[in-house]
C-alpha positions as CSV (number, residue, x, y, z in Angstrom):
1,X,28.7,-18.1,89.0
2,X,27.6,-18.7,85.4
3,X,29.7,-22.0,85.3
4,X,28.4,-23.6,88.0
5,X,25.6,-26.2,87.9
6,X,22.1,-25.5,89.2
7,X,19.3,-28.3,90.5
8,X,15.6,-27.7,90.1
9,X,13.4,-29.0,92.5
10,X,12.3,-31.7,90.3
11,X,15.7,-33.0,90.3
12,X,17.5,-32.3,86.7
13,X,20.4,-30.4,87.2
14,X,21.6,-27.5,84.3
15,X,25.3,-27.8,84.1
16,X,25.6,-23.7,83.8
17,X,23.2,-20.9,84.9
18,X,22.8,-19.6,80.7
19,X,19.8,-20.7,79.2
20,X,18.9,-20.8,75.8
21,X,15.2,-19.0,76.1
22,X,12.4,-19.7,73.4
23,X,12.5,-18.2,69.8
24,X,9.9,-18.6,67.5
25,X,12.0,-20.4,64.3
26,X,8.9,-20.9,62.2
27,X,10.7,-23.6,61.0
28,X,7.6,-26.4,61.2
29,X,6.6,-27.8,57.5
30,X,3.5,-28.1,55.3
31,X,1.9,-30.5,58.0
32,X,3.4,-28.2,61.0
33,X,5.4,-31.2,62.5
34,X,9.3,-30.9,62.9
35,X,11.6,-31.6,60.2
36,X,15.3,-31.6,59.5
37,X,15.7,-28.3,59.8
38,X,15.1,-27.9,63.5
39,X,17.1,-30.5,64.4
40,X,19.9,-28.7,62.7
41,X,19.1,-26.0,64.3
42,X,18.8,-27.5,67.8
43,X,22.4,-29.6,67.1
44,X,23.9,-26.4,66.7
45,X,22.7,-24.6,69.3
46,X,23.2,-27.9,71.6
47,X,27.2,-27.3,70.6
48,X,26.8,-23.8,72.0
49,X,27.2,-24.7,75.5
50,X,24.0,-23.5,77.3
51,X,23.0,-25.4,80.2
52,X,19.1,-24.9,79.2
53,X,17.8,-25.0,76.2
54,X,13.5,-24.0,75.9
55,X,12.2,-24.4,71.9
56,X,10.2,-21.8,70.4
57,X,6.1,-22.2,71.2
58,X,5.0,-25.8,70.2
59,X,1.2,-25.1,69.7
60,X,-1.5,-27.4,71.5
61,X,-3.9,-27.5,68.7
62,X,-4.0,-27.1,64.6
63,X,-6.8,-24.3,64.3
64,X,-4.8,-21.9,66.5
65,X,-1.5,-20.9,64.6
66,X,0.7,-18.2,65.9
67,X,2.6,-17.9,62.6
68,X,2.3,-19.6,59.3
69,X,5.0,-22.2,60.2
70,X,4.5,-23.0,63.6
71,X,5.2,-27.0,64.9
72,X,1.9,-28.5,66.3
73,X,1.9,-31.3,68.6
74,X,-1.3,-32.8,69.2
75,X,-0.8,-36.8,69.4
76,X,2.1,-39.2,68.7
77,X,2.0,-39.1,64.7
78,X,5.4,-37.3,64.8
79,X,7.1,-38.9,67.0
80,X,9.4,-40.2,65.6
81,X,11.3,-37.0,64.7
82,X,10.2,-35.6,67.6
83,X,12.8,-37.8,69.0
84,X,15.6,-36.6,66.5
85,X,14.8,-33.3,67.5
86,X,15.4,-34.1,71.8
87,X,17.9,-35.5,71.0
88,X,19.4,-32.8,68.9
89,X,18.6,-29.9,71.6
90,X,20.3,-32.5,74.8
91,X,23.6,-33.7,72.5
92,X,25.5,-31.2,74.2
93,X,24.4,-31.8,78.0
94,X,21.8,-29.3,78.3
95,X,18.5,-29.9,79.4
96,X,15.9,-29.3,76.9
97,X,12.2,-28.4,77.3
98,X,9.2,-27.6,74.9
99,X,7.5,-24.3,74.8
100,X,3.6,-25.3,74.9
101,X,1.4,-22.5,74.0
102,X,-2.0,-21.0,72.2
103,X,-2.1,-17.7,70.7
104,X,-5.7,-17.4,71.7
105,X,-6.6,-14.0,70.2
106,X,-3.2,-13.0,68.8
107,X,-3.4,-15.2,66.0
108,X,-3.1,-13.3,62.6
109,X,-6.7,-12.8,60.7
110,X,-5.1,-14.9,57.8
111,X,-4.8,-17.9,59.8
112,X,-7.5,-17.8,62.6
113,X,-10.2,-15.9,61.1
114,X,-12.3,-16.0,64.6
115,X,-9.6,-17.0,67.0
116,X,-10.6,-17.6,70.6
117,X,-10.5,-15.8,74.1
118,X,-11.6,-16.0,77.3
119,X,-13.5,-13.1,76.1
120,X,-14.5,-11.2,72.9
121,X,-11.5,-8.5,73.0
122,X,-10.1,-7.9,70.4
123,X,-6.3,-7.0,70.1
124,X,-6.1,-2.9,69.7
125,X,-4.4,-0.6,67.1
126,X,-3.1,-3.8,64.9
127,X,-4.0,-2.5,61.7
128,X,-7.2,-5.1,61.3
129,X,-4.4,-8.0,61.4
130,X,-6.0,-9.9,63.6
131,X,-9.7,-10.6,64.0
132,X,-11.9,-10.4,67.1
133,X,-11.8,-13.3,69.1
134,X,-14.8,-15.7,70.1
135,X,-15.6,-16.2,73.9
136,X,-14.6,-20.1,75.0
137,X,-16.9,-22.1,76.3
138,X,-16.4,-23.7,79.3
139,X,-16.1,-27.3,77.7
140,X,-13.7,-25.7,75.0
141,X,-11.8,-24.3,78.2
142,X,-11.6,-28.1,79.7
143,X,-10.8,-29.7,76.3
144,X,-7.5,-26.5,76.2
145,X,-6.8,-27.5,79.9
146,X,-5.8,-31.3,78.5
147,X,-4.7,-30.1,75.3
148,X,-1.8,-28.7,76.9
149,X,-1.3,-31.6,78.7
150,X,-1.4,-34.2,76.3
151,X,1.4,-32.3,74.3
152,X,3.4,-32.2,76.9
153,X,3.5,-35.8,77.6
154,X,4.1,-36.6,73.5
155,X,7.4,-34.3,73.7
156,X,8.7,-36.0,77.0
157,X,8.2,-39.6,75.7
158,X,9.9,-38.3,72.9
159,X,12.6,-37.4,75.0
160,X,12.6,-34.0,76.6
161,X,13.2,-33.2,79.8
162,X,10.1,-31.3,80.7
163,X,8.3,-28.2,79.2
164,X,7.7,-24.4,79.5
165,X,3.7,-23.6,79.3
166,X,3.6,-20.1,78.1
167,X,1.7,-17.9,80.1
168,X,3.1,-14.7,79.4
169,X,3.4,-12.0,76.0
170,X,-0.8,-12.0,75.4
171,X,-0.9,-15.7,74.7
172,X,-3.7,-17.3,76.0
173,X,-2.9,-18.4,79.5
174,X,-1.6,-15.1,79.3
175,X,-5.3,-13.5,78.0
176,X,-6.8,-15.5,80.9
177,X,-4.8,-13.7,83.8
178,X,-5.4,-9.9,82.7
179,X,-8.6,-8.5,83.4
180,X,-8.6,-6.3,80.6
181,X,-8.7,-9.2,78.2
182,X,-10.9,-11.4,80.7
183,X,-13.9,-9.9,81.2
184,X,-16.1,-13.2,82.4
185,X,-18.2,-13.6,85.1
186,X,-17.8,-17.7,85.6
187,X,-15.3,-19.6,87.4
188,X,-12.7,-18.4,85.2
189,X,-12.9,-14.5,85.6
190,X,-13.4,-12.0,87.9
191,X,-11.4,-12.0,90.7
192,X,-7.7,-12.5,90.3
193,X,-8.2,-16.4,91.9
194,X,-10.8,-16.9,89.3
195,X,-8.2,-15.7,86.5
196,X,-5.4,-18.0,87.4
197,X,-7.6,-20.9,87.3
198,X,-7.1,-21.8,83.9
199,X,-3.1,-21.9,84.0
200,X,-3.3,-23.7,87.2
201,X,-5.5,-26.1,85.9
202,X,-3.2,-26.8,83.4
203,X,-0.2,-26.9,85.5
204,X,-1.9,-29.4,87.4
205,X,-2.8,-32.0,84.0
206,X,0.5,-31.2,83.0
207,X,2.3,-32.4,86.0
208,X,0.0,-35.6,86.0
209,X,1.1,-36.0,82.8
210,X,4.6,-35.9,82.6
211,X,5.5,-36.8,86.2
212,X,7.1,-35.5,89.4
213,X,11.1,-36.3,87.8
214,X,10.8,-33.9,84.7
215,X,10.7,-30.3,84.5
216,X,7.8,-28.2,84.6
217,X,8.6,-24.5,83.9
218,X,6.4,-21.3,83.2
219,X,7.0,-18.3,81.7
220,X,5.1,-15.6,83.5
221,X,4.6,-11.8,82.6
222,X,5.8,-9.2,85.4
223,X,2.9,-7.2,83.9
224,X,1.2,-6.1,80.7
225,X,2.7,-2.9,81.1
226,X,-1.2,-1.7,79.9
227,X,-3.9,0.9,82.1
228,X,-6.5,-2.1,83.4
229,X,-4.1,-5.0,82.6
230,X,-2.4,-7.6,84.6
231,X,-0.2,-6.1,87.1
232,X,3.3,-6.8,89.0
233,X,1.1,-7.1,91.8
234,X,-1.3,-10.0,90.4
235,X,2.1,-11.7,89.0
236,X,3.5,-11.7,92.3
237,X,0.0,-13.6,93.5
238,X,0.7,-15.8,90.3
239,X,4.1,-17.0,91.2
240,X,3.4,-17.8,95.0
241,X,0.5,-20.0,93.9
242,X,2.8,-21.5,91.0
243,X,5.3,-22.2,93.8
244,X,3.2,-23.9,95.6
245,X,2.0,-26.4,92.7
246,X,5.4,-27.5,92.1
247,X,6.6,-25.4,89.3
248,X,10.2,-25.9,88.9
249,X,11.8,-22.7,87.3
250,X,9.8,-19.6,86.3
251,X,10.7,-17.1,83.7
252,X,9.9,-13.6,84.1
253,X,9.2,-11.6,81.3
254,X,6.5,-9.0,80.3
255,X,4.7,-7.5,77.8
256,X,1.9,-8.5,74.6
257,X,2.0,-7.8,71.2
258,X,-0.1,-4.2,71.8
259,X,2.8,-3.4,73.8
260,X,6.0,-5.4,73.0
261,X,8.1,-5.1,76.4
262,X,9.3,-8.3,75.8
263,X,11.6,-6.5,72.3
264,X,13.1,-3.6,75.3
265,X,11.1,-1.1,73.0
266,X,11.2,0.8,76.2
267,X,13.8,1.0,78.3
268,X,14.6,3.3,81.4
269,X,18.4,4.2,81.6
270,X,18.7,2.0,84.6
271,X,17.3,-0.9,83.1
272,X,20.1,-0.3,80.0
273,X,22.9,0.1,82.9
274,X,22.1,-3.2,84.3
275,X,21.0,-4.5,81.3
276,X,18.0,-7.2,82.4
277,X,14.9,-5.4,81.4
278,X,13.1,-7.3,84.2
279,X,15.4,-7.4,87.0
280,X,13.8,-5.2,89.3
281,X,10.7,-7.4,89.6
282,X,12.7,-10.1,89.8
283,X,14.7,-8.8,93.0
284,X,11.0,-7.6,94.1
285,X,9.5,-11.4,93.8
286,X,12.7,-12.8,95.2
287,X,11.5,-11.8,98.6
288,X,8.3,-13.6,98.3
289,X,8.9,-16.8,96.8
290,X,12.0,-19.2,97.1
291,X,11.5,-20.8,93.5
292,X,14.0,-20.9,90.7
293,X,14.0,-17.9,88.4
294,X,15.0,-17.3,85.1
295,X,15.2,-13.8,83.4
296,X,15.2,-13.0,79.7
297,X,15.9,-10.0,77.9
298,X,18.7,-7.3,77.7
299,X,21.8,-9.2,79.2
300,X,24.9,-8.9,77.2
301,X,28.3,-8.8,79.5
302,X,29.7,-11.4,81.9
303,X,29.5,-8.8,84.5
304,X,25.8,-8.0,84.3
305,X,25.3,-12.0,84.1
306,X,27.3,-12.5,87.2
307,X,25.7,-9.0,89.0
308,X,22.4,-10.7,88.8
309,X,23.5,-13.8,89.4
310,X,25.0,-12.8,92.7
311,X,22.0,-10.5,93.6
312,X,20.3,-13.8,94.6
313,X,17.3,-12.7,92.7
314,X,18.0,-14.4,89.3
315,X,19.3,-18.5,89.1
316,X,19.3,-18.6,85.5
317,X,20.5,-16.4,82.6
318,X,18.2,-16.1,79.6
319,X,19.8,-15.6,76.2
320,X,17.7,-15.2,73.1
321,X,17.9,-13.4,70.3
322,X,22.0,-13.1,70.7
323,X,21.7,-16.8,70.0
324,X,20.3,-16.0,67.1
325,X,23.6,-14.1,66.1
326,X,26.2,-16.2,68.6
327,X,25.0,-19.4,69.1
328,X,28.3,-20.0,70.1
329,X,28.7,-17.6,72.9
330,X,27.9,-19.2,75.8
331,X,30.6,-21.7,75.3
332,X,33.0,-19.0,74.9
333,X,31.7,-17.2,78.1
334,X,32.1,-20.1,80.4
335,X,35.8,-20.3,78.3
336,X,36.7,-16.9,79.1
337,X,37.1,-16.5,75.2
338,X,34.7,-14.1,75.3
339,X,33.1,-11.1,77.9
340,X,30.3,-9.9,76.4
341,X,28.1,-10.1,73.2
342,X,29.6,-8.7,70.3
343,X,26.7,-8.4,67.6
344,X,22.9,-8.0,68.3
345,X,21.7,-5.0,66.7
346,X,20.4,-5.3,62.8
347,X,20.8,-2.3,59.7
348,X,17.9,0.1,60.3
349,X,16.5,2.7,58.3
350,X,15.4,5.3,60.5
351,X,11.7,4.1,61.1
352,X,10.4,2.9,64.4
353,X,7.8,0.5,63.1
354,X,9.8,-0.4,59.9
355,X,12.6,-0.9,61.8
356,X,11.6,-3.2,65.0
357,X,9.8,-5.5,62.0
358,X,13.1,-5.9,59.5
359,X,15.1,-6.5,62.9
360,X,12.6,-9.2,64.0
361,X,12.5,-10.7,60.6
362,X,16.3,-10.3,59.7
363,X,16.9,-12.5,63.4
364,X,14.3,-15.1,62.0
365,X,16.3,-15.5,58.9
366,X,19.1,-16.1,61.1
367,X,17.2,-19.3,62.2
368,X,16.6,-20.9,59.0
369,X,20.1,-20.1,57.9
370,X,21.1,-22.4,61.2
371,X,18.6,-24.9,60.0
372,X,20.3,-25.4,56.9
373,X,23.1,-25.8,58.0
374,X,24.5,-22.4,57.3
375,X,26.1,-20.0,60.0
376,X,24.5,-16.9,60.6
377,X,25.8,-13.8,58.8
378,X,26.1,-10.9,61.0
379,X,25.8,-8.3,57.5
380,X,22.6,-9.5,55.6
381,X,21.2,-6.3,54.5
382,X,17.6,-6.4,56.5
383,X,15.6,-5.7,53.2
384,X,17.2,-9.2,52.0
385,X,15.6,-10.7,55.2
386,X,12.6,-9.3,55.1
387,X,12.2,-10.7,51.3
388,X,13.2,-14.1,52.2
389,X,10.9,-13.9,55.0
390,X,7.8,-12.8,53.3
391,X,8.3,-15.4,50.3
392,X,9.1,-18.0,53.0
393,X,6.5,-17.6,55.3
394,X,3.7,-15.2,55.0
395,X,2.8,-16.1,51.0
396,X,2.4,-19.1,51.5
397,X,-0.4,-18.4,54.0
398,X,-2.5,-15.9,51.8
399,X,-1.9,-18.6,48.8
400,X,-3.9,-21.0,51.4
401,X,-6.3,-18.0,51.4
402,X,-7.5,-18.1,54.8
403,X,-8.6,-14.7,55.4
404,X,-6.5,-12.9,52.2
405,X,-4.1,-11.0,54.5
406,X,-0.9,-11.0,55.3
407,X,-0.1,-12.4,58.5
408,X,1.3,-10.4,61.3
409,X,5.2,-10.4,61.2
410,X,5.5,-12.6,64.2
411,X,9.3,-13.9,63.9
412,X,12.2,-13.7,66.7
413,X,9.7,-12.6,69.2
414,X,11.2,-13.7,72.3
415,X,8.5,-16.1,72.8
């Protein structure tokens, strides 16, 4: 089944079910608009046969960074390259969409030094990298609402085919839905209605924006996986309402940076077997919407692809981080070249923490090798990595010195 083509409702048509989920390349320069390097980057994944491709998150606004070096689209200025870079990710017959997001409270101290929130929560047991957040206003919350809108009408005039909002991993549309992290007592919290407003809201400027013909996708938590957080439950509640506004594909994913699901830093030995680390919510929500779904995380043979394929509870295969390693692989899947993922896993030391950083920042570098123009190399010491990372991207942001910290190691997050 992974070969065959797939419409969404909105009418574009993937030409395979494997989809190129988002990444967070950190690859946006000293003005955080696109350069050469991501269309590199996007040319050579376009080669790589998926028949989705989603960018890493594209940020609504300049005074919310998630990393040092993320791309900001907030008007036309960059348009022009903007182009390049559609073009780039569509060359090879995939349809391409922009991840729109806000980090809300989970950006770093060093580049948000009072980030904003639907509430004033701060992130827990971070080590002080990350400051407490400022309650939004309800004017700043409108303002957001067409924020995210007017970024994604820029990319699709530049040529994309639609965009992902981000609404899951403790972003801020992701902040707004969990009632641990919302805690007000307006329009836009309380009740679990009352918490969805905000990503409806924008769903619905969004959609107005870029039209009924391109796509509109979200990525959605299956929970927070946190005591007082948002819940399967609630995302089931989520989805249905999604469905009924028109989203065209939903990804399902799960977890925030206080507790990184989203990595498969826990997994249950049945979740390993069948290798999708959120399958099982996905064959739950199957039952109770008819939308197209897209899960991300853990797949890594032909036979778990098809077995969730032909469960009828997933329409679209999500592939990140292996891309990072293979960005060839999906061609030589559909090929039969090829029946399962050969290298994912970097060099580690023997420390949890120190570990699950070098591998996100050893899989970052394998970005910006790809954006030079260089393949990836599978046997890069991580301490090399992790060097060229921290010169690369987090200097540069206490040389600015906003805040005097070093910034969180964000990286290959699968965003």
């Amino acid at each position: 089944m992974i070969e065959t083509p797939f419409a969404l409702p909105c009418g574009a048509v993937l030409p395979n079910r494997l989809g190129k989920s988002a990444l967070s390349e950190q690859l946006g320069n000293r003005k955080h608009a696109p350069d050469e390097r991501l269309v590199r980057l996007y040319n050579r994944w376009a080669v790589g046969g998926a028949g989705l491709i989603v960018t890493g998150n594209v940020m609504v606004d300049s005074r919310a960074l998630g990393e040092p070096a993320n791309v900001v689209v907030e008007d036309n200025r960059d348009a022009a390259v903007l182009r390049e870079w559609a073009a780039a990710s569509k060359s090879g017959g995939a349809v391409a969409l922009v991840q729109v997001n806000h980090p809300g409270r989970q950006s770093p101290r060093s580049l948000s030094p009072r980030p904003v929130a639907p509430s004033a929560v701060g992130l827990k047991g971070m080590g002080g990298a990350f400051a407490t957040p400022r309650e939004l206003t309800a004017a700043e919350i409108g303002d957001l609402v067409q924020r995210y809108a007017v970024t994604a009408k820029v990319v699709v005039d530049a040529g994309f085919d639609g965009v992902q909002l981000h609404g899951a991993h403790g972003y801020l549309i992701s902040q707004f839905l969990s009632p641990r992290v919302n805690q007000r007592t307006d329009s836009y919290g309380g009740s679990a209605e009352n918490r969805r407003r905000f990503l409806l809201e924008i769903v619905e400027a969004t959609r107005e924006a870029i039209g009924p013909d391109k796509v509109l996708a979200v990525k959605l938590n299956s929970a927070d996986f946190q005591r007082g957080g948002f819940t399967e439950d609630e995302s089931t509640l989520v989805a249905r309402a999604l469905e009924e506004a028109g989203v065209d594909l939903l990804e399902i994913s799960g977890g925030t940076y206080e507790h990184g699901a989203m990595m498969g830093v826990t997994q249950r030995d049945s979740t390993r077997a069948r290798e999708a680390y959120f399958l099982e919510f996905a064959e739950k929500l199957r039952t109770e919407v008819s939308l197209p779904l897209m899960v991300t995380g853990g797949f890594r043979t032909r036979e778990g692809m098809e077995s969730a394929l032909a469960s009828g509870a997933v329409d679209v295969i999500g592939l990140g981080r292996p891309l990072a390693l293979e960005p060839d692989f999906p061609a030589e899947l559909l090929s039969g070249q090829v029946d399962a993922i050969k290298s994912v896993v970097a060099r580690t030391v023997g420390v949890r923490k120190l570990d699950a950083m070098a591998e996100v920042v050893w899989y970052t570098t394998q970005l910006w090798r790809m954006g030079r123009g260089v393949e990836p190399d599978h046997g890069k010491p991580s301490a090399v990595g992790v060097g060229e990372y921290v010169f690369k991207s987090q200097v540069p942001a206490v040389i600015r010195g906003v805040g005097g910290q070093i910034p969180f190691v964000g990286g290959v997050f699968r965003r």
